[in-house]
Backbone as JSON, one array per atom type, in Angstrom:
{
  "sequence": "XXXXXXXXXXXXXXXXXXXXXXXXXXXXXXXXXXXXXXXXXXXXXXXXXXXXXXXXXXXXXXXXXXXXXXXXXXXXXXXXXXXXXXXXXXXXXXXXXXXXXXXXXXXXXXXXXXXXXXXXXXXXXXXXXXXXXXXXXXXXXXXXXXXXXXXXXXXXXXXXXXXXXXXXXXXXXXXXXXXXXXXXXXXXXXXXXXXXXXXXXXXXXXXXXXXXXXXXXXXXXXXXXXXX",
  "N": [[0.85, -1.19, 0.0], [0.7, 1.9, -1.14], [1.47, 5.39, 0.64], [0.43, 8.41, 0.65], [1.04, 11.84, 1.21], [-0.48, 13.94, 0.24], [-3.63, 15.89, 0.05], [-6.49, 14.51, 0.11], [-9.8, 14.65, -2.42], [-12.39, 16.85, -1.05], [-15.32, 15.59, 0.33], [-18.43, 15.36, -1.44], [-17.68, 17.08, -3.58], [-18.22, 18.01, -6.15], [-17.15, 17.18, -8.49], [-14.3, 15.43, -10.13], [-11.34, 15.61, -9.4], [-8.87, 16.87, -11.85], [-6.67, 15.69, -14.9], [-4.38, 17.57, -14.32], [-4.5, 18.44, -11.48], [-4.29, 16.27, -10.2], [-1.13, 15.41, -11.12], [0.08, 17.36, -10.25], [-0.37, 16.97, -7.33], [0.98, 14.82, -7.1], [3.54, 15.21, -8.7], [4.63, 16.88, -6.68], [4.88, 15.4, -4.08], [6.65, 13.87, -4.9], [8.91, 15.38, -5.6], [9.81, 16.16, -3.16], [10.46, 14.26, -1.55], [8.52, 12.65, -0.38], [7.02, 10.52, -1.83], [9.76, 8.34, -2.28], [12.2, 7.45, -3.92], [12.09, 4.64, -6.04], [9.64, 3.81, -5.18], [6.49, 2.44, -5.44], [3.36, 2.68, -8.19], [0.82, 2.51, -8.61], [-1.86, 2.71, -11.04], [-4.66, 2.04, -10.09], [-4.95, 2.43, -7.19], [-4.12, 5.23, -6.84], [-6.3, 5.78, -8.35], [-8.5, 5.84, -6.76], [-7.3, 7.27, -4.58], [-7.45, 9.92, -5.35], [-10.02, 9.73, -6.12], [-11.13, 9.34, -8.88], [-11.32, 9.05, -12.5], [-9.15, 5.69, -13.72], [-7.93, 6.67, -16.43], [-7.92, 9.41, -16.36], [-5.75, 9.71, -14.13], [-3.85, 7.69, -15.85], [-3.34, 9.73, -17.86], [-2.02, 12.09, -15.77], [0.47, 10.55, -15.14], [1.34, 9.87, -17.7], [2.42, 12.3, -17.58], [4.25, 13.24, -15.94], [5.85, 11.31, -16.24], [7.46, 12.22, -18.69], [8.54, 14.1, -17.87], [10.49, 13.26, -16.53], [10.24, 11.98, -14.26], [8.82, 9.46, -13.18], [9.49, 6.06, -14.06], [7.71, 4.17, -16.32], [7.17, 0.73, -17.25], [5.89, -1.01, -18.81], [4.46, -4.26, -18.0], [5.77, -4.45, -15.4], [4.96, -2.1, -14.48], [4.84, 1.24, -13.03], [6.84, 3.17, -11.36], [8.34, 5.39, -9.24], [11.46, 7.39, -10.41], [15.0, 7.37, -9.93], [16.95, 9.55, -8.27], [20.14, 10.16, -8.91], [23.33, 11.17, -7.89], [25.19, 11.22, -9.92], [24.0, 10.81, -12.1], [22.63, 13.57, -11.7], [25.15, 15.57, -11.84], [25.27, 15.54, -14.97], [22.97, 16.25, -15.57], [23.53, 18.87, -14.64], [25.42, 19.54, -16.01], [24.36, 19.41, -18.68], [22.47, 21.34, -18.59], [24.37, 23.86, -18.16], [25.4, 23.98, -20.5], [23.23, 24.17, -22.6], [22.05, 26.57, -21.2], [24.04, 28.56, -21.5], [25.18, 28.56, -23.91], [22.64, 29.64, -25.74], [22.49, 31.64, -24.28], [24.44, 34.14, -25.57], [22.99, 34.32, -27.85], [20.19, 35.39, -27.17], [20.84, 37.91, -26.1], [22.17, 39.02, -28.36], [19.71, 39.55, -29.34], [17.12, 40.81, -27.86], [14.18, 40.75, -27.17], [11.82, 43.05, -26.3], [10.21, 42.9, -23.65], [11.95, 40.88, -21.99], [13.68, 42.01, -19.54], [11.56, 43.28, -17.69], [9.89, 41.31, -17.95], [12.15, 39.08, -16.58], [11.88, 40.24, -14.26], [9.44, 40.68, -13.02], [9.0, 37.98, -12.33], [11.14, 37.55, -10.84], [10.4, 38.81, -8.38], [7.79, 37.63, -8.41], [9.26, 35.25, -7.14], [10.37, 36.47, -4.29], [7.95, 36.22, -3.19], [7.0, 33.96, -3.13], [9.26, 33.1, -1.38], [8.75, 34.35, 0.74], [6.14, 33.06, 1.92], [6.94, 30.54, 2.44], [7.37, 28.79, 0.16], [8.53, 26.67, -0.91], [8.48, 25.02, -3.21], [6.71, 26.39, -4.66], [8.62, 28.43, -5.43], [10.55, 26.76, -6.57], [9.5, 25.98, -9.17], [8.53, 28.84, -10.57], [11.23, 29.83, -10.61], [12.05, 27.83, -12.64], [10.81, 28.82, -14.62], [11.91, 31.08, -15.32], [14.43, 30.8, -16.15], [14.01, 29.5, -18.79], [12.35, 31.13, -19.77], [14.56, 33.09, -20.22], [15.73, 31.38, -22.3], [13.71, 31.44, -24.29], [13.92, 33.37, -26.07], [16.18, 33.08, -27.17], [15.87, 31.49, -29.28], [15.01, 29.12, -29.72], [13.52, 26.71, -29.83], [13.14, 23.67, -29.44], [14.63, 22.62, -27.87], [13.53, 23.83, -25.5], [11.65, 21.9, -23.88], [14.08, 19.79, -22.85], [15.57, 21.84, -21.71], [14.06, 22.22, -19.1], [13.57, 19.69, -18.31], [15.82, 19.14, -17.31], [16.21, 21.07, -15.16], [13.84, 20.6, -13.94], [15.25, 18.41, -12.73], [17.27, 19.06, -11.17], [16.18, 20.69, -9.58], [15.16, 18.89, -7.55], [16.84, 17.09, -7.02], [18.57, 18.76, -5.19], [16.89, 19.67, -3.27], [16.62, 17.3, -2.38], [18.87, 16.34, -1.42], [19.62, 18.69, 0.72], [19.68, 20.02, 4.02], [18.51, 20.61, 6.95], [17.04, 23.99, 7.53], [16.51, 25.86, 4.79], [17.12, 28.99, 3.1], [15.14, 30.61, 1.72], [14.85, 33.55, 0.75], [17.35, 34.03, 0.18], [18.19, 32.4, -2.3], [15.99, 33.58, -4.0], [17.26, 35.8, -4.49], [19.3, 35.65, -5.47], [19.03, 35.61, -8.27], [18.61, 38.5, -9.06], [21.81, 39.11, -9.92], [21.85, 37.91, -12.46], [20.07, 39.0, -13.93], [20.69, 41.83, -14.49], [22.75, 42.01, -15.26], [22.59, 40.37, -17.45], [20.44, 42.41, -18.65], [23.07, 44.41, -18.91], [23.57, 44.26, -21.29], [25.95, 43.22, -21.7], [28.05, 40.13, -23.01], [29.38, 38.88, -22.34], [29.55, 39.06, -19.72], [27.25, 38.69, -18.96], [27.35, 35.7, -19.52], [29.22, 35.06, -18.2], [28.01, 35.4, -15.54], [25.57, 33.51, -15.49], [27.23, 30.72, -15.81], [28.42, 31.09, -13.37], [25.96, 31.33, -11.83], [24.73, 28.52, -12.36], [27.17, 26.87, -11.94], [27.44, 26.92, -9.43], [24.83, 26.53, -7.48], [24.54, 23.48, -6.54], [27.22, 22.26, -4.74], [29.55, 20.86, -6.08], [31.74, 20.37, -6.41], [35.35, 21.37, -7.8], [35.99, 19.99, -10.03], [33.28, 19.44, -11.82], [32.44, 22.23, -13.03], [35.28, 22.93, -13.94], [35.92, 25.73, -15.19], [34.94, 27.64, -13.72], [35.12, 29.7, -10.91], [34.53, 28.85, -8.04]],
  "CA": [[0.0, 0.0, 0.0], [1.22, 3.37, -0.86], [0.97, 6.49, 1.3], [0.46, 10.01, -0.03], [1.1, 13.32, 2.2], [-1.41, 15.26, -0.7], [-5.1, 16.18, 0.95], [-7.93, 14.0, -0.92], [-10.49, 15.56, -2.63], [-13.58, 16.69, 0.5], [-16.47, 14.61, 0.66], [-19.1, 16.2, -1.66], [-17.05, 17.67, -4.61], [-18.92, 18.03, -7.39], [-16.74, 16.44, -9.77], [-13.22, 14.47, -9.56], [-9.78, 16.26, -9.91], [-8.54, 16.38, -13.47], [-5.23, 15.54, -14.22], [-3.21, 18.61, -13.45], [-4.28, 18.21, -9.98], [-3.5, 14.6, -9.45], [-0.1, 15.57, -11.62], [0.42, 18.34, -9.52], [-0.28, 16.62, -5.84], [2.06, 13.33, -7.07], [4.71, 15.77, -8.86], [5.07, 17.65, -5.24], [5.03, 14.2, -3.43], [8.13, 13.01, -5.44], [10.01, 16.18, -5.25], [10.12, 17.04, -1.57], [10.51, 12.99, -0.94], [7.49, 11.59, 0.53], [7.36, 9.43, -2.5], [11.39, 8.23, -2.52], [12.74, 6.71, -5.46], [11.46, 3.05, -6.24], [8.22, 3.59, -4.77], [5.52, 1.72, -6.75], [2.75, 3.82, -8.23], [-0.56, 1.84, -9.5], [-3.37, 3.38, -11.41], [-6.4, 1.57, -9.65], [-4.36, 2.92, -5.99], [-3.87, 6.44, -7.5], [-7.38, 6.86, -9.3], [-9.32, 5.63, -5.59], [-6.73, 8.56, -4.0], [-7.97, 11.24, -6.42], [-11.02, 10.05, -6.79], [-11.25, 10.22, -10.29], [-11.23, 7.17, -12.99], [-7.71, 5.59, -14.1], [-7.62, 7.28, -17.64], [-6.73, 10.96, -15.8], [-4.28, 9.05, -13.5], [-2.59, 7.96, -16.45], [-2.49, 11.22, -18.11], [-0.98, 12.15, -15.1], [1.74, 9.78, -15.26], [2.0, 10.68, -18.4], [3.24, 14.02, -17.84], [5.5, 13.11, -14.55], [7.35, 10.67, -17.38], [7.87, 13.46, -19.49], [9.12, 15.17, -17.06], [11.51, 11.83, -16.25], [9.81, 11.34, -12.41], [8.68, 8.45, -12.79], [9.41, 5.41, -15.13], [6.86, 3.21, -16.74], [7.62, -0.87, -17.91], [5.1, -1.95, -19.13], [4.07, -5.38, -16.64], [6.5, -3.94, -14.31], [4.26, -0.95, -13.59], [5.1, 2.57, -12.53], [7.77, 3.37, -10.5], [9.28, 7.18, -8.96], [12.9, 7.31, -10.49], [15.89, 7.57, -9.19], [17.66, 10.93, -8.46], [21.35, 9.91, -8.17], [24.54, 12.25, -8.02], [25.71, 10.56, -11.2], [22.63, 11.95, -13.11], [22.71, 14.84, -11.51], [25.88, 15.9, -12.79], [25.31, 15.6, -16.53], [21.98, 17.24, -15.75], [23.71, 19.95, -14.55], [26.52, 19.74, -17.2], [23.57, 19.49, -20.29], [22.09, 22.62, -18.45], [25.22, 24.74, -18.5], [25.45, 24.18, -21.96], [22.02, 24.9, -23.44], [21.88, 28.29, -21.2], [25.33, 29.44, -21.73], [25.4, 28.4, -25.66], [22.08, 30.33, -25.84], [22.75, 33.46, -24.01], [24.57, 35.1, -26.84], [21.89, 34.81, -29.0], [19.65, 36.24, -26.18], [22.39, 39.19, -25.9], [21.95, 39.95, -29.31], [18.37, 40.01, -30.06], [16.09, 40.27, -26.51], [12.45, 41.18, -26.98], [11.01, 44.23, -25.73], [9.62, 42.3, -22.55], [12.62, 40.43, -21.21], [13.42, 42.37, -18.64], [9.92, 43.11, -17.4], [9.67, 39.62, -17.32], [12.38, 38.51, -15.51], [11.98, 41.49, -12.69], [8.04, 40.27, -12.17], [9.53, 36.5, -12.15], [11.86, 37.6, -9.28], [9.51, 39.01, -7.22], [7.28, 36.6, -7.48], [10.07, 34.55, -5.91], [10.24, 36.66, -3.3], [6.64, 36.23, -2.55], [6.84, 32.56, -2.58], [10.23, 32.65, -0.31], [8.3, 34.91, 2.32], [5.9, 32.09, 1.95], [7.53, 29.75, 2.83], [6.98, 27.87, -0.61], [10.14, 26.08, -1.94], [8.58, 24.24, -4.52], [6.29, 27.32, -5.86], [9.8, 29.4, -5.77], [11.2, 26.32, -7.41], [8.68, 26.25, -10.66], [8.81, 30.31, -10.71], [12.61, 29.7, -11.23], [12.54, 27.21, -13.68], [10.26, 29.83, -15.58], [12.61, 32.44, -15.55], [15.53, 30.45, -16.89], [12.93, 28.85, -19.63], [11.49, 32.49, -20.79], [15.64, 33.34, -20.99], [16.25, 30.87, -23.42], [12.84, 31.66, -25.15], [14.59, 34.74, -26.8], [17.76, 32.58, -28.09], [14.56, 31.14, -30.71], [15.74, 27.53, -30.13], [12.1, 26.23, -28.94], [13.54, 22.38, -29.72], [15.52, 23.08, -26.55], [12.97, 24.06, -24.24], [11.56, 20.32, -23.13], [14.86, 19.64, -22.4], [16.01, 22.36, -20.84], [12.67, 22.09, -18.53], [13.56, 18.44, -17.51], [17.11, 19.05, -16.21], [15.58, 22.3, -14.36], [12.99, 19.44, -12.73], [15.98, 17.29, -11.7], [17.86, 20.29, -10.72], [15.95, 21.21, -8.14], [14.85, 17.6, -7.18], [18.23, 16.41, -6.47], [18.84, 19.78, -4.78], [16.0, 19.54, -1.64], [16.8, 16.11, -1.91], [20.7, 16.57, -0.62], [19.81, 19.79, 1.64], [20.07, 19.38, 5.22], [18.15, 21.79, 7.42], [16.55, 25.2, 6.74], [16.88, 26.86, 3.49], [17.21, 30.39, 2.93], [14.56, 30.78, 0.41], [15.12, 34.69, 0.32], [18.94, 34.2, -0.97], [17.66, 31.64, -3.73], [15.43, 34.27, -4.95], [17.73, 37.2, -4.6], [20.46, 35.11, -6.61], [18.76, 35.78, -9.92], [19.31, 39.25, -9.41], [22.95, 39.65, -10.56], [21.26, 37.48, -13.68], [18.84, 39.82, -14.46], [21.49, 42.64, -14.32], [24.22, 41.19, -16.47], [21.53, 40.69, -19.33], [20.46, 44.14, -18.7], [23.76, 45.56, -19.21], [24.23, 44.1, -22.81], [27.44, 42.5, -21.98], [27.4, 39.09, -23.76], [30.87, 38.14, -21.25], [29.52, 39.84, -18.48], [25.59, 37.73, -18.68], [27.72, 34.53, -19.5], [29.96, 34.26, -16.78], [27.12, 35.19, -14.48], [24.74, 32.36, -15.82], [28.01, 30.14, -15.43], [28.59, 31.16, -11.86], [24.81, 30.7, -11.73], [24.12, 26.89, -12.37], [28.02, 25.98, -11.0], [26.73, 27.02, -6.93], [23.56, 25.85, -6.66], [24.78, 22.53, -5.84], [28.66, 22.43, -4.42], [30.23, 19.28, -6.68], [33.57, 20.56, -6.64], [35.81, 22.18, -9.2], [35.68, 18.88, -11.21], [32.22, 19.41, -12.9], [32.37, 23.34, -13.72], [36.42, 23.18, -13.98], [36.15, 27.46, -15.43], [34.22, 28.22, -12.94], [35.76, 29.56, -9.62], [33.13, 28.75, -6.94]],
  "C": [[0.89, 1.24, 0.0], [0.26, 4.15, -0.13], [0.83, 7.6, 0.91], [0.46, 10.93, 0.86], [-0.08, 14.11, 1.21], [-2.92, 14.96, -0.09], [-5.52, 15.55, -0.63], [-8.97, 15.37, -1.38], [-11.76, 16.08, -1.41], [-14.54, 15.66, -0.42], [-17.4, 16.0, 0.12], [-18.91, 16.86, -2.58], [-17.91, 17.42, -5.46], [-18.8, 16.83, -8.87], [-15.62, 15.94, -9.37], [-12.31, 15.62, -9.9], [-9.58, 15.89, -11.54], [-6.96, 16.07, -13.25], [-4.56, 15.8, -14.1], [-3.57, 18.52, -12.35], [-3.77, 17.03, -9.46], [-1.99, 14.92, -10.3], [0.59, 16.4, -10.57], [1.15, 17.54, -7.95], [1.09, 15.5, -6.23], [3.21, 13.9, -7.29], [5.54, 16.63, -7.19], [5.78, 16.76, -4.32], [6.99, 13.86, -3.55], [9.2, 14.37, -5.32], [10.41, 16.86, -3.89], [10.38, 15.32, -1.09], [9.82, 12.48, -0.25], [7.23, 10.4, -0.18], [8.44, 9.13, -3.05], [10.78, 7.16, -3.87], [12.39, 5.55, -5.28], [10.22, 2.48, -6.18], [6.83, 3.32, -6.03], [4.45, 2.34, -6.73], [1.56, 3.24, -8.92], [-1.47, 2.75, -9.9], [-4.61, 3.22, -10.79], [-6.25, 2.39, -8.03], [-5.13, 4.68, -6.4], [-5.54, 7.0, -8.05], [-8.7, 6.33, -7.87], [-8.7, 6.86, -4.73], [-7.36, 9.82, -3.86], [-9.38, 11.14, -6.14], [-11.78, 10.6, -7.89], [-11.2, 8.53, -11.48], [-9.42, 7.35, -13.36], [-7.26, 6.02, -15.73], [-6.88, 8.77, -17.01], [-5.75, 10.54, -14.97], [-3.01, 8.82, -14.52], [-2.46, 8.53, -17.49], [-1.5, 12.22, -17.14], [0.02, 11.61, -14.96], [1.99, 9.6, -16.25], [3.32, 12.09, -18.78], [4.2, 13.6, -16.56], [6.42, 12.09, -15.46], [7.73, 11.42, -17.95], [8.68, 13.94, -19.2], [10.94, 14.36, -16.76], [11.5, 12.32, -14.69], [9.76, 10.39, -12.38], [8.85, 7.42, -14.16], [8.35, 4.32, -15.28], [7.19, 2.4, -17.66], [6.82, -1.43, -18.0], [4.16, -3.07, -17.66], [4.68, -4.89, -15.33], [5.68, -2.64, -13.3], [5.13, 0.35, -13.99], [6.3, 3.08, -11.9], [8.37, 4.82, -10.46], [11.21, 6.74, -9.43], [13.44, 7.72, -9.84], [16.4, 9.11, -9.33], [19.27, 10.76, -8.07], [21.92, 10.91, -8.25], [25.04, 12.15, -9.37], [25.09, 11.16, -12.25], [22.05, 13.38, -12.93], [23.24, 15.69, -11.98], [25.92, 16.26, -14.19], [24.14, 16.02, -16.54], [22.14, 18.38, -15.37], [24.77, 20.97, -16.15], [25.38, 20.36, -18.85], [22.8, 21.07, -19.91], [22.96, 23.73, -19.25], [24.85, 24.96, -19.93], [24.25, 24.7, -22.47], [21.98, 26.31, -23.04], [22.71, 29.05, -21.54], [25.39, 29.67, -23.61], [23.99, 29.11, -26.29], [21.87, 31.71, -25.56], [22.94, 34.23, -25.05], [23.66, 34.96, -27.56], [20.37, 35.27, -28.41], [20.11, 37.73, -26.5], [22.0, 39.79, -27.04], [20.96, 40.49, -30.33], [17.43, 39.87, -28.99], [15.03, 40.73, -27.59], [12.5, 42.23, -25.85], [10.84, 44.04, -23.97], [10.16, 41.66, -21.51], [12.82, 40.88, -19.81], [12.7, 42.86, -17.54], [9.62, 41.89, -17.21], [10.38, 38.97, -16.57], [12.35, 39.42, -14.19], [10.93, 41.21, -12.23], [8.68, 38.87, -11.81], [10.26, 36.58, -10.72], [11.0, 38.39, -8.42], [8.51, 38.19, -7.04], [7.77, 35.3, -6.58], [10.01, 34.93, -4.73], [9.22, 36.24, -2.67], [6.68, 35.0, -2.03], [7.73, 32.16, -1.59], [9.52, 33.09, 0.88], [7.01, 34.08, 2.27], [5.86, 30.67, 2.43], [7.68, 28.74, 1.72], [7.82, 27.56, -1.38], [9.44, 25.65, -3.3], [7.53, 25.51, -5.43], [7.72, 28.29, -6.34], [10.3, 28.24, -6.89], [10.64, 26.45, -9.17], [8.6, 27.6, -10.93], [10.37, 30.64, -11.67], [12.63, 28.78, -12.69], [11.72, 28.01, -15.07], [10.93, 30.8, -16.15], [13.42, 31.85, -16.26], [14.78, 30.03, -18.03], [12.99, 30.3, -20.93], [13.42, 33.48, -20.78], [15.56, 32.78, -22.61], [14.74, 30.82, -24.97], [13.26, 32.73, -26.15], [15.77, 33.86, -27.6], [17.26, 32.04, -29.08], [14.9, 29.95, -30.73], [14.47, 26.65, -29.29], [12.52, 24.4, -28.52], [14.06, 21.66, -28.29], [14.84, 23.37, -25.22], [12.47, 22.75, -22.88], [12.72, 19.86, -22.48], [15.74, 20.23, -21.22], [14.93, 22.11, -18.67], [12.7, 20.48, -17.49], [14.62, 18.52, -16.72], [16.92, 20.28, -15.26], [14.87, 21.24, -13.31], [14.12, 18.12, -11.98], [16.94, 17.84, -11.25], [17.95, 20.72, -9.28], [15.65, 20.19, -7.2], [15.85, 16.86, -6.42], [18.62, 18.25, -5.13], [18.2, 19.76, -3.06], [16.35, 18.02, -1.31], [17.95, 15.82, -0.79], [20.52, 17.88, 0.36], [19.61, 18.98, 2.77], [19.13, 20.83, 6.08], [17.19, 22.9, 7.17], [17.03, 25.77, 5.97], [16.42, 27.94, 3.21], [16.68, 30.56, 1.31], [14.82, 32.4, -0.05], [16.55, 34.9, -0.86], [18.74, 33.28, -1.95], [17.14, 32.63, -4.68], [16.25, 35.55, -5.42], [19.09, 36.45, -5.6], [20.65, 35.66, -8.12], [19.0, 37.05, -9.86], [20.49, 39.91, -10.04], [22.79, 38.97, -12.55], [20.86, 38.55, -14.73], [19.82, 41.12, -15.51], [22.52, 42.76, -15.1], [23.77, 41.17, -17.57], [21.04, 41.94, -19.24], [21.16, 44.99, -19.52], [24.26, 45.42, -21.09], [25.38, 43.37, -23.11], [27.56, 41.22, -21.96], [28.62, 38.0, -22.44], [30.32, 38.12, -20.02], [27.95, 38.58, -17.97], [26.34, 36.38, -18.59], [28.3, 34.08, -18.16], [28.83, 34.5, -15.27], [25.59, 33.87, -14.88], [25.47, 31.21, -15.38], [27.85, 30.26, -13.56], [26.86, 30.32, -11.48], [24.72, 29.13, -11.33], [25.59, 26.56, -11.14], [27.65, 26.02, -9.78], [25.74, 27.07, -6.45], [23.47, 24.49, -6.1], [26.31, 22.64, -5.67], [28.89, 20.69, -5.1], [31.54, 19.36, -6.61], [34.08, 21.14, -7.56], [35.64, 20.92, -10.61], [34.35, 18.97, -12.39], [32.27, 20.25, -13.28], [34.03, 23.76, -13.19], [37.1, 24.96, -14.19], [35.37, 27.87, -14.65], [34.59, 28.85, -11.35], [34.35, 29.75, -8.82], [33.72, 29.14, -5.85]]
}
């Protein structure tokens, strides 16, 4: 029997959850660790949870594969993937690259709106840090870096970028220890913002660099130009 931390629907609802809410409650589950890695994930379980039939369940587990949360084998079932260090790495590594190798072509053609967009984006971080809400700050963030690389015109890129953002932060609360200083998360993106601001294509890069290398400490080994 699985357990879920996500509130059922009340007694009396009109209608069932669709399946951004059951996507939603299960995607939360798996990224704060109430559902650890291996944990087995049935449709008939899952759509008695919800309260809802097992077709929106597995459109929801649809989209949490997508995402690469959880893997699905056929007879084997469902299962929450793993978040190792190993895969962490080269999801940080495939990051670097797409935002850094997109910047300049950010740099030299924004939109009107960029900045306006990422200055509401960081405040609504703030909102969610004085909140207390890691995982709305976390999806806020992965917006902002997203609607960067929306300007570099490389749309092909976005799914991707979007998944190593979701195992980014996943592996991230996973390995913290303690209380986290959601204010200095959000105030980070500031020198971001600021750097693309000023036009300077060196100046945005190496702060995107700095960026990704010290949100997790791996050592000089994975971002070797990077002094952390």
């Amino acid at each position: 029997m699985v357990y879920f931390s996500t509130k059922s629907p009340s007694r009396g609802a009109s209608r069932p959850p669709k399946a951004s809410a059951a996507f939603n409650a299960l995607k939360r589950d798996i990224m704060l660790g109430t559902l650890p890695a291996g944990t087995g994930l049935t449709e008939l379980d899952l759509a008695a949870h919800f309260q809802c039939s097992q077709g929106t369940v597995r459109e929801a587990l649809l989209q949490l594969q997508e995402e690469g949360l959880v893997r699905r084998q056929g007879h084997r079932g469902t299962q929450v993937s793993d978040c190792t260090e190993d895969e962490a790495v080269e999801m940080f590594r495939l990051r670097d690259h797409i935002e850094c190798a997109g910047l300049p072509r950010v740099m030299r053609s924004p939109s009107a709106s960029l900045i306006d967009d990422l200055n509401a984006m960081m405040a609504q971080m703030l909102q969610a840090a004085d909140a207390d809400d890691e995982l709305l700050l976390a999806s806020i963030d992965r917006d902002f870096h997203r609607r960067i690389l929306q300007d570099a015109r490389l749309p092909a890129l976005d799914p991707i970028l979007h998944r190593c953002l979701v195992h980014n932060h996943r592996f991230k609360i996973s390995r913290s220890r303690g209380v986290r200083d959601l204010q200095a998360t959000a105030h980070r993106h500031r020198s971001l913002i600021d750097a693309i601001a000023s036009g300077d294509i060196a100046r945005a890069s190496a702060a995107m660099r700095r960026h990704i290398a010290t949100i997790v400490d791996f050592g000089p080994d994975v971002f070797p130009e990077t002094q952390q």
